[in-house]
ROGU-662914 format. One record per residue: residue in three letters; residue number from 1; x, y, z of N, C-alpha, C in turn. Coordinates in steps of 0.05 Angstrom, whole numbers, plus 5000, padded with zeros to 4 digits. Layout:
<pts>
PT  code  pos   n_u   n_v   n_w  ca_u  ca_v  ca_w   c_u   c_v   c_w
PT   ala  NUM     X     Y     Z     X     Y     Z     X     Y     Z
...
</pts>
This chain:
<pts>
PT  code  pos   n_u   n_v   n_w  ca_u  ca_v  ca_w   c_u   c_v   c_w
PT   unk    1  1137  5253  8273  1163  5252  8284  1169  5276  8301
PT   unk    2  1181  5266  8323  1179  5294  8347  1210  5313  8326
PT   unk    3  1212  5338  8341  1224  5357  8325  1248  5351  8343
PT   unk    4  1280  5359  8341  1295  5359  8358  1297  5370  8391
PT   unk    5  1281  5391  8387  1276  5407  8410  1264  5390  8430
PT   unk    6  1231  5379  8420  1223  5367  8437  1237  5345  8444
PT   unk    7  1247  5335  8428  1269  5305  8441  1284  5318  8463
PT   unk    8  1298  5336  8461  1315  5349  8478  1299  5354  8513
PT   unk    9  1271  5363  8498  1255  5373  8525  1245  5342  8536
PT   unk   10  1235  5327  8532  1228  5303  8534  1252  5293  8555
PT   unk   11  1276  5286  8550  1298  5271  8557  1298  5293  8579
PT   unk   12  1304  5313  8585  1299  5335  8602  1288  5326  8622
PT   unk   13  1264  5330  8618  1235  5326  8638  1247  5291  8647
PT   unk   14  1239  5279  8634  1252  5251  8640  1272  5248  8663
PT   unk   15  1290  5260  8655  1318  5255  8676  1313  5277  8703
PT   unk   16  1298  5296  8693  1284  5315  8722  1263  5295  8745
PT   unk   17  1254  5279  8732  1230  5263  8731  1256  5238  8761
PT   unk   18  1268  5226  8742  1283  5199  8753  1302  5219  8774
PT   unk   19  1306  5235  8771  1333  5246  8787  1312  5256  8818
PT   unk   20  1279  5259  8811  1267  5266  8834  1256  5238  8842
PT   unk   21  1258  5225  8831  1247  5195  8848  1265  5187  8859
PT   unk   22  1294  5188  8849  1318  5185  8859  1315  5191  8881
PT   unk   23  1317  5225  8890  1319  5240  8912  1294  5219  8931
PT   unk   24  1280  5215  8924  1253  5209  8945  1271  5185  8953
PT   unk   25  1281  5170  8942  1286  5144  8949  1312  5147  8963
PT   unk   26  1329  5158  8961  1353  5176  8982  1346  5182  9012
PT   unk   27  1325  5199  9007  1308  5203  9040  1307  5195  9054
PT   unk   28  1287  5169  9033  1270  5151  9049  1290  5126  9061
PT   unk   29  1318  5120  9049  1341  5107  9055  1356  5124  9087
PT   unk   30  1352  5145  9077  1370  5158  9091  1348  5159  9132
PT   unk   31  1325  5160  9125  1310  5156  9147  1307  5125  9159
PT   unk   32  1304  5103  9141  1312  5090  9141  1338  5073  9159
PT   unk   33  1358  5086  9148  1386  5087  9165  1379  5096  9195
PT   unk   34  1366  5121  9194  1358  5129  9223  1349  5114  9244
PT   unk   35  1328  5107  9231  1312  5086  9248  1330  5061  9256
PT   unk   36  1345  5054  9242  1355  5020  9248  1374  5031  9256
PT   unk   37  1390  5051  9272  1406  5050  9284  1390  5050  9319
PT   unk   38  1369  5056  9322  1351  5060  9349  1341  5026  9352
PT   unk   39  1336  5014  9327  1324  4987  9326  1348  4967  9333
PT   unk   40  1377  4975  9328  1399  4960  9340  1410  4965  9366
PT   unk   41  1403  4984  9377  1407  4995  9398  1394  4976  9416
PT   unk   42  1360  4979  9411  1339  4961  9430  1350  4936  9429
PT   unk   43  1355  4916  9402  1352  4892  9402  1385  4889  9425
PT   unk   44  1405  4908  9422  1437  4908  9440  1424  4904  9472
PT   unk   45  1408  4926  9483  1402  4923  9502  1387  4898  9517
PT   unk   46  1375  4892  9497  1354  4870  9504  1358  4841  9515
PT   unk   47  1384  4843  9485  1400  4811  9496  1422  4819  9516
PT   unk   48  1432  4839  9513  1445  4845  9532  1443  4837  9567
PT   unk   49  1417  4854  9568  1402  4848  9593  1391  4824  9595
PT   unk   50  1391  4803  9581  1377  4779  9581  1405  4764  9590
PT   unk   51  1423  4760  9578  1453  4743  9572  1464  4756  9611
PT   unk   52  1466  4785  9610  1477  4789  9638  1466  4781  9650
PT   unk   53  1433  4777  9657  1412  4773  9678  1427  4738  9690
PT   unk   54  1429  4723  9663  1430  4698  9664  1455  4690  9683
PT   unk   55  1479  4706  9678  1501  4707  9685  1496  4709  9717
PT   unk   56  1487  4735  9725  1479  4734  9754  1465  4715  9761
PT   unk   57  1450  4694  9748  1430  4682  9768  1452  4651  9765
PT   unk   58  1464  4649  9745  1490  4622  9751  1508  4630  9763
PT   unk   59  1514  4660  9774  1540  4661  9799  1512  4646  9824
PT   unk   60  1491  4660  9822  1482  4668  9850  1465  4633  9855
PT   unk   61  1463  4615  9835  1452  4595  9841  1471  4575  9828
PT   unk   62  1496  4577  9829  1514  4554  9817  1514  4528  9841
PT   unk   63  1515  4534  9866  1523  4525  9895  1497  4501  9888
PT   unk   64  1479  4524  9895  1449  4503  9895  1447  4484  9878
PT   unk   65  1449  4488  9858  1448  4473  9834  1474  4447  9829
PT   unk   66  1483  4446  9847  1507  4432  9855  1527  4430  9826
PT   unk   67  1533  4452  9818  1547  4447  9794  1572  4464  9809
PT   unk   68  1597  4449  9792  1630  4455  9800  1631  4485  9798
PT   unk   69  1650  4502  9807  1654  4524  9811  1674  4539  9776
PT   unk   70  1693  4510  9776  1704  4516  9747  1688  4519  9718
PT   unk   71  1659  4500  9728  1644  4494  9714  1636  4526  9712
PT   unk   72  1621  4528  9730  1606  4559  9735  1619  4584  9715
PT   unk   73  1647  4582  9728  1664  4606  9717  1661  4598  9684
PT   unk   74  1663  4578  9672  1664  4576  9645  1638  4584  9635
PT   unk   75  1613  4574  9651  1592  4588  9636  1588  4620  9638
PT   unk   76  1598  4632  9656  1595  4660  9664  1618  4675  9636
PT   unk   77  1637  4666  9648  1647  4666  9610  1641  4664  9586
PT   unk   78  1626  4647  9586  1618  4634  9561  1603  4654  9547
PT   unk   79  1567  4662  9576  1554  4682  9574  1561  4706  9571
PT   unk   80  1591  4724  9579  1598  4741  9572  1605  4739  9543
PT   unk   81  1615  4718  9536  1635  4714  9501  1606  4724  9485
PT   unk   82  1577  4717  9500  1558  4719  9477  1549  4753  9480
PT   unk   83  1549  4765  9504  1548  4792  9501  1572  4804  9488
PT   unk   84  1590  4804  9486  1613  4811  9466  1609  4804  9439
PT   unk   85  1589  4791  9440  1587  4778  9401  1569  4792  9389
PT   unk   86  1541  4801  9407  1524  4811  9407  1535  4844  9402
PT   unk   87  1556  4855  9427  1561  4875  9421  1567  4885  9391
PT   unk   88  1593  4864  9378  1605  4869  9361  1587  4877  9344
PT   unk   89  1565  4856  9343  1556  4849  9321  1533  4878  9312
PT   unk   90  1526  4893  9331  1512  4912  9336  1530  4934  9327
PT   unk   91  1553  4938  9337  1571  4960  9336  1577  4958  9307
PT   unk   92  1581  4927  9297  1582  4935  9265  1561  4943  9248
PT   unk   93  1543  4936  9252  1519  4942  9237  1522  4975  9245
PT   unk   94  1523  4988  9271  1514  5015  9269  1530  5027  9249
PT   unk   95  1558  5027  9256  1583  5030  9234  1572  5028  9208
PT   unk   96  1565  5013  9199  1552  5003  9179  1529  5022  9156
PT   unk   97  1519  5021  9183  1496  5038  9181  1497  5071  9169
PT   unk   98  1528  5082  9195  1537  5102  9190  1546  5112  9164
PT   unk   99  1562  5086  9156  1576  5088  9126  1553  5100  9106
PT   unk  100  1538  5085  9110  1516  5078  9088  1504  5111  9090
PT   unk  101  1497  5124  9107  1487  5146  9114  1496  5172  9102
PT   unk  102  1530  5165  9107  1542  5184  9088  1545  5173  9065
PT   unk  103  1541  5157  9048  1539  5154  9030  1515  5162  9016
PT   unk  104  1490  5147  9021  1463  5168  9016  1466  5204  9022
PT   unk  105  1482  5209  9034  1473  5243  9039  1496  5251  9019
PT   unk  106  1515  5238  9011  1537  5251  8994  1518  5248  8959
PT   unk  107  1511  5234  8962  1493  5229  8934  1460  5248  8933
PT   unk  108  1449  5246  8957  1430  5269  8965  1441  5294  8954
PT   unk  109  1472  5306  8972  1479  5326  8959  1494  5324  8926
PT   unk  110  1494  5318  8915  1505  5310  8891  1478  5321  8869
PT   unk  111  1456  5307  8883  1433  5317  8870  1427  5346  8873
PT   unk  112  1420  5354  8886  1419  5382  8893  1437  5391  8884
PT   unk  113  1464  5390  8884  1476  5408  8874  1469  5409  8845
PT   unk  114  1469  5396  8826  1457  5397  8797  1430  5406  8788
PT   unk  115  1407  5396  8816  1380  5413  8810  1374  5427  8816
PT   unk  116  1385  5436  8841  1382  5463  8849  1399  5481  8855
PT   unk  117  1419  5478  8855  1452  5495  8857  1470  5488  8881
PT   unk  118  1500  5496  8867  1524  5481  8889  1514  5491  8912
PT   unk  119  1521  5475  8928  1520  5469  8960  1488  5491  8971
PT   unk  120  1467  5473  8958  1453  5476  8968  1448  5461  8997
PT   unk  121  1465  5440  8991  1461  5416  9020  1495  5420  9023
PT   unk  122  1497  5421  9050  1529  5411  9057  1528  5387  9060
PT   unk  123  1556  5380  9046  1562  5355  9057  1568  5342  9072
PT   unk  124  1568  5321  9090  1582  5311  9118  1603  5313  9123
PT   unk  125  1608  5318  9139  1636  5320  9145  1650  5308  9176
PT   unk  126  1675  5291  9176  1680  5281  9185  1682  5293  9223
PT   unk  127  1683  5313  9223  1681  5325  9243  1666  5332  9262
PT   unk  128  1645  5331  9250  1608  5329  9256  1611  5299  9280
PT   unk  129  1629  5289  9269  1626  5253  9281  1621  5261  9316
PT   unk  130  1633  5270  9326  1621  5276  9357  1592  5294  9361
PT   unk  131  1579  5302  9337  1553  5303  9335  1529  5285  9334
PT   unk  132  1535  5262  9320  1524  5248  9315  1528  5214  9336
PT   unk  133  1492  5214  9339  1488  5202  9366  1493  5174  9360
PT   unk  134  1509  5169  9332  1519  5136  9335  1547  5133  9342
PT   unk  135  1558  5158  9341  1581  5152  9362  1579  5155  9388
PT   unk  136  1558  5161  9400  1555  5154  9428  1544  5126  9431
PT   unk  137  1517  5114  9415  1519  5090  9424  1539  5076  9425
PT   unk  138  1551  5074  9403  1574  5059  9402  1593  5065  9429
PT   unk  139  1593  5090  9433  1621  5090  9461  1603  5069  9482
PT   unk  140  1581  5080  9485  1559  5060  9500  1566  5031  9499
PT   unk  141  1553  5017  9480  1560  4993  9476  1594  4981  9478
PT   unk  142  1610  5004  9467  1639  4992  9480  1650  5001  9509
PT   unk  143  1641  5010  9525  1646  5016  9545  1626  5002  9577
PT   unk  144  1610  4997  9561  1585  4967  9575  1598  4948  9576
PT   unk  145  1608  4935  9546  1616  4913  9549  1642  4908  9569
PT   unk  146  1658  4928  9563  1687  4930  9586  1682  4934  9613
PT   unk  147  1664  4935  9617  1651  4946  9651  1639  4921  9660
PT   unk  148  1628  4908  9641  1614  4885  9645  1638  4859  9648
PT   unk  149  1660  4854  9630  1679  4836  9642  1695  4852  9664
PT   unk  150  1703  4876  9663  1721  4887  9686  1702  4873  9718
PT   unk  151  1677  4875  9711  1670  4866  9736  1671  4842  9742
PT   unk  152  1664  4831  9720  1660  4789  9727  1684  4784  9730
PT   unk  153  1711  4797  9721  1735  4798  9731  1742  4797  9761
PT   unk  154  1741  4821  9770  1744  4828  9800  1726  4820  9821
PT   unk  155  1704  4817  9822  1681  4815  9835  1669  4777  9832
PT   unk  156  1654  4771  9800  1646  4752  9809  1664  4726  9800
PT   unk  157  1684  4729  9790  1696  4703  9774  1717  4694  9802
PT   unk  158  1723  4712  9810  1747  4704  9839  1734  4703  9869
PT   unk  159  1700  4699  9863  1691  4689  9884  1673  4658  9879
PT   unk  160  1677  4649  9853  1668  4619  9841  1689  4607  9850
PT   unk  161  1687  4597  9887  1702  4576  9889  1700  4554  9904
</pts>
């Protein structure tokens, strides 16, 4: 029968043990996070540039193709409604992503502070936010998308006629 002590050291080591696999698995989340904000970025751009490409080539071949002009404008629309969906849908995941990020690093630091002492890691802080390069994609992606109807606005939707 183990002695009290060793039970004590046992449960010890144990929870030293889980609290560092923990940490590994924090990391490896937290890099994780990193990555798939660069992997939402690509897949934003991609359809992006695929959905606008399409758009230009139904202003620039609606005539030929003998299809109506009202017609035209609704699909040029339509194709914008899907870059806007795409945006969103991107912009939430990064958000998303963000959340999740500070949440892994607030628990990262949580650990550390107990195994190796207070504020060995700072915590995030909300301020940092214009440091961090998912609030630029994001201005990116919201400021694309508005550039992209401001134009089919002015330019190609009031010359489908």
């Amino acid at each position: 029968m183990a002695e009290p002590g060793e039970t004590r050291t046992q449960a010890a080591t144990a929870r030293t043990e889980f609290a560092l696999e923990r940490y590994r698995y924090i990391l490896q989340q937290i890099n994780a996070v990193n990555e798939n904000a660069h992997r939402f970025l690509a897949i934003y751009q991609t359809l992006a540039t695929a959905l606008v490409s399409a758009t230009l080539v139904l202003f620039v071949g609606y005539r030929k193709w003998g299809l109506a002009p009202d017609i035209a404008r609704s699909g040029v629309i339509g194709l914008l409604i899907l870059v806007t969906v795409v945006a969103a849908f991107t912009s939430t995941l990064i958000a998303v992503g963000a959340l999740a990020w500070i949440d892994y690093r607030n628990e990262e630091c949580d650990i550390t502070d107990e195994f190796v002492g207070p504020d060995f890691r700072k915590r995030p802080r909300p301020g940092n936010l214009l440091r961090w390069y998912e609030t630029y994609v994001l201005l990116f992606i919201l400021t694309s998308v508005g550039i992209m109807w401001a134009l089919a606005a002015v330019f190609l939707l009031p010359s489908m006629k």
